[in-house]
Steps between C-alpha positions, in 0.01 A plus 500: 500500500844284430407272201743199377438328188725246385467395100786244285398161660468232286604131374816425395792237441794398694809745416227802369471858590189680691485839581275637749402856556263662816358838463472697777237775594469711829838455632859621341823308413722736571406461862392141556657149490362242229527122517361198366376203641387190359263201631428152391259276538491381830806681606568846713548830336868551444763788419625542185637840420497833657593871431545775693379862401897588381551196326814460741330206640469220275419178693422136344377178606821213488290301227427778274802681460694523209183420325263755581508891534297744702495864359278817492396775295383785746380763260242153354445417877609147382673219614666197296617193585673344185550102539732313293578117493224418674395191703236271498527592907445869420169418424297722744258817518704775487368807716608854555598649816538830611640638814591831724810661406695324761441063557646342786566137369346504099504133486195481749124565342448674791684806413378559227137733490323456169466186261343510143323163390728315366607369122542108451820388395571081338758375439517162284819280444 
C-alpha cells in the first residue's frame, strides 16, 4: 500500500522560509518520479515541482523558481520541497505526488498515481 504524508505547512510572513517534507511508504525513490502540487481556494490543482527517480530531471513551475527547491532523500523515502521568499500568492495546500518511473507530461495531475493529504501553506504580507 503506497502511503504519502506531507508535514512543514504552516503560517508565515511575506519574504519567510517553509520547508516541506512527504514521507513515503510502499513505493521506492530510486525508481519513481516525485512532484508537488499545490491548490487554493477556489482554484485548480497546479504543478509545482517534480523529480525524477535519478535526480537528472529537475522540473519547476515559472512562478516558483529560484525560490523554491524540490529534493529527495531515498534511503528516508522522503521528499522536500524547501521554499524561500515566499508570496502571499503561494498560499495553497501543498500535496505530494507520486508517479511510475516514467511520466509523460508531469505538469498534468493526471500523471501522476498517488496523492498524500495535503499540508496548508499562508502566506501573509
Amino acid at each position: 500500500q503506497v502511503r504519502l504524508v506531507e508535514s512543514g505547512g504552516g503560517s508565515v510572513q511575506a519574504g519567510d522560509s517553509l520547508r516541506l517534507s512527504c514521507v513515503t511508504s510502499g513505493i521506492s525513490l530510486s525508481t519513481t518520479y516525485m512532484a508537488w502540487f499545490r491548490q487554493a481556494p477556489g482554484k485548480e490543482r497546479e504543478f509545482v515541482a517534480a523529480i525524477s527517480p535519478s535526480d537528472v530531471y529537475i522540473d519547476y513551475a515559472a512562478s516558483v523558481k529560484d525560490r523554491f527547491t524540490i529534493s529527495k532523500n531515498n534511503g528516508k523515502n522522503t521528499v522536500t520541497l524547501q521554499m524561500n521568499a515566499l508570496k502571499p500568492e503561494d498560499t495553497a495546500a501543498y500535496y505530494c505526488a507520486a508517479g511510475s518511473n516514467q511520466i509523460i507530461n508531469p505538469r498534468v495531475t493526471g500523471d501522476w498515481l498517488y496523492w498524500g493529504q495535503g499540508t496548508l501553506v499562508t502566506v501573509s504580507s
